[in-house]
C-alpha positions in Angstrom: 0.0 0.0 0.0 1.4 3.4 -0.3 2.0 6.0 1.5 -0.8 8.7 0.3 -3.4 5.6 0.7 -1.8 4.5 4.0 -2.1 8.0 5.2 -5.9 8.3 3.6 -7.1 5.4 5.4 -5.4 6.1 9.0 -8.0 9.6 8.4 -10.6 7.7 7.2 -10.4 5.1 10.2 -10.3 8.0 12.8 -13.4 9.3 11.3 -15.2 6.3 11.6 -13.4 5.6 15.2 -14.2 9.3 16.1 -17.9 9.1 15.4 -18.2 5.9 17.1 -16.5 7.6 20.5 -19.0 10.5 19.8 -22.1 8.9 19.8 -21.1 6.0 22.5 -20.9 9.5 24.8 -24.1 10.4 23.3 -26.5 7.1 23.6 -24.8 5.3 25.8 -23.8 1.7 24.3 -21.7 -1.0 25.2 -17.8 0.0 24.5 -16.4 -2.4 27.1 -13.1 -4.2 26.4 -14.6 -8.3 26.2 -12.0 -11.2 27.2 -10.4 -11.8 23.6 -11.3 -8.4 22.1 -8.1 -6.6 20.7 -9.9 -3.5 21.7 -12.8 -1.7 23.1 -15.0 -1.5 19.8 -14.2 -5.1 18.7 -17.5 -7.9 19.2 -19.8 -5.2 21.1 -22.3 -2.5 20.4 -19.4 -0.2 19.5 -18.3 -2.6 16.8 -21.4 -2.7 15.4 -22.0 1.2 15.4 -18.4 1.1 13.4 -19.0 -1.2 10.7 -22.7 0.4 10.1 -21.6 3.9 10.2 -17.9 2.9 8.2 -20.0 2.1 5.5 -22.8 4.4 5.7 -20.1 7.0 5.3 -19.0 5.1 2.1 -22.1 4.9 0.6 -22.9 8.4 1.2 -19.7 10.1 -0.1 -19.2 7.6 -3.2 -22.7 5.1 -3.4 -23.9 1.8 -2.3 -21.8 0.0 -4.9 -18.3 1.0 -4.0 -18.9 1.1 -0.1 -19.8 -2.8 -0.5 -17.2 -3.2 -2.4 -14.5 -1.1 0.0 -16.4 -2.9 2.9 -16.0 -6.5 1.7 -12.4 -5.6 0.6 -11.9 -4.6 4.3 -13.1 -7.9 5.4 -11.3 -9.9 3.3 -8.1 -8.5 4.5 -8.7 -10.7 7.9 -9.9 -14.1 6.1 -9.1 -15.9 9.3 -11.1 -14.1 11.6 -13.8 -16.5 13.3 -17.4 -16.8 11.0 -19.0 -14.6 13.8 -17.1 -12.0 13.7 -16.8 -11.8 10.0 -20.4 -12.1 9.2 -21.7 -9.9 12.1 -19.2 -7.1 10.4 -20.6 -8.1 6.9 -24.3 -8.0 7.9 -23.9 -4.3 9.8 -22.0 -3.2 6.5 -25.1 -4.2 5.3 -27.3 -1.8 7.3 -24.8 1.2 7.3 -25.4 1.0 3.1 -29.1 0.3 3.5 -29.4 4.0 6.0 -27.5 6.1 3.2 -29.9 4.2 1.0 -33.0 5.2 3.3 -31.8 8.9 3.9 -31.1 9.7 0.0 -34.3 8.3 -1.0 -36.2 10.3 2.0 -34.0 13.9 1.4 -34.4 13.2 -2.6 -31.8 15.1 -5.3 -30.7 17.9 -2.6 -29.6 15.2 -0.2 -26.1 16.6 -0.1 -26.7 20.3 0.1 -27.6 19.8 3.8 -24.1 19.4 5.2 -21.7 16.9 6.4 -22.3 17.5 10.2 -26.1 17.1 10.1 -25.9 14.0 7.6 -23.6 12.5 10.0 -25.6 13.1 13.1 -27.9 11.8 12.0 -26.5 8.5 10.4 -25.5 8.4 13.9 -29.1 8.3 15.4 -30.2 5.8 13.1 -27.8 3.5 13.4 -28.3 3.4 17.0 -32.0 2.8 16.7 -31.1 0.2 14.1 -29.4 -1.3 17.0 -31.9 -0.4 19.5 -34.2 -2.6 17.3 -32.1 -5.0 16.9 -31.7 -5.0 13.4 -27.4 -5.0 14.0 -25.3 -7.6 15.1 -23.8 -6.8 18.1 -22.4 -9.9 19.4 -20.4 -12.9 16.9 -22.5 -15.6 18.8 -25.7 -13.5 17.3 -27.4 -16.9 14.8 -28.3 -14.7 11.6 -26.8 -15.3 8.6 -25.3 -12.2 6.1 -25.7 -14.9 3.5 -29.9 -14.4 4.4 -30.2 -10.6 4.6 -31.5 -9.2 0.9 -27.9 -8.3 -0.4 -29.5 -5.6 -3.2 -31.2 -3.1 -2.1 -34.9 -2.8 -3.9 -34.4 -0.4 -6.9 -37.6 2.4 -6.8 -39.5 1.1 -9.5 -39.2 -2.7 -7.1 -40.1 -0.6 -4.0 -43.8 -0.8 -2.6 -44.7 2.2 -0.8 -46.9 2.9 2.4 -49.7 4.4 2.2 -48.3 7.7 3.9 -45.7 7.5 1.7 -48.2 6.9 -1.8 -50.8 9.8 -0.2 -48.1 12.4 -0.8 -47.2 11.2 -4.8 -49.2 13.4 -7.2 -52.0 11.9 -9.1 -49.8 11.4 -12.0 -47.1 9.1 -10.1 -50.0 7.6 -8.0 -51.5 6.7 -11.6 -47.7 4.7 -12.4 -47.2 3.4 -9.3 -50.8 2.0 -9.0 -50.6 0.2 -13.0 -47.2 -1.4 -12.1 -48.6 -2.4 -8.2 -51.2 -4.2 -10.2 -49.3 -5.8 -12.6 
């Protein structure tokens, strides 16, 4: 690896290491050091936040597409490391992509005029009710599969829309929406 990209991902892994610090202060989740953790966000809550938010960042500076593929690239630097581990990081890459997904869809084409504070606080919060929910993998003994979780994301013209969601179209895109919803 070279230097310039050596250098590139020390920042990059302080980011992600820095927001994970930041919102452990701010909601509270497990950071504890675990007997045969190499450090205090390895196999808890914090690890969990960190792979989610790793990738959300990814996604949301350079799309779903090359996050996955920086993410499993990541991953495959450690192909020892114990199934748990490995597919408990896979599966919260997995939900980091799936919030930038969520929160460009929901802010639509101006999604990146709203800065990079805001769009990472809040990342932040809903990752953490992600985990909350339990919807992340926060412990290698967890029994879901990666190999089980919808790897694509639904494209929008796949996507089926609540009714919230469909009230607020215009009669137009109700009128598309409703012909291919009956197809």
């Amino acid at each position: 690896m070279s230097t310039i990209k050596s250098l590139l991902r020390k920042k990059f892994n302080n980011i992600v290491l820095d927001a994970t610090q930041k919102a452990q202060r701010k909601y509270g989740f497990d950071m504890t050091q675990k007997e045969g953790a190499y450090s205090n966000t390895h196999n808890n809550e914090a690890d969990a936040f960190k792979h989610a938010y790793m990738t959300w960042h990814l996604a949301w500076y350079y799309g779903d597409q090359k996050a996955k593929e920086l993410g499993d690239k990541h991953e495959n630097e450690t192909p020892n490391a114990p199934y748990g581990e490995r597919n408990m990081d896979l599966w919260n890459n997995a939900m980091g992509r799936e919030i930038a997904y969520e929160m460009k869809w929901k802010l639509g084409e101006d999604y990146d005029l709203l800065g990079d504070d805001w769009a990472s606080e809040y990342a932040s919060k809903k990752i953490y009710e992600k985990m909350q929910k339990g919807e992340l993998i926060t412990n290698p003994n967890d029994k879901r599969k990666y190999e089980n979780l919808e790897l694509e994301l639904l494209t929008e013209n796949d996507r089926i829309y609540s009714d919230g969601e469909f009230r607020n179209f215009n009669e137009k895109v109700k009128a598309l929406r409703m012909s291919k919803y009956m197809d």
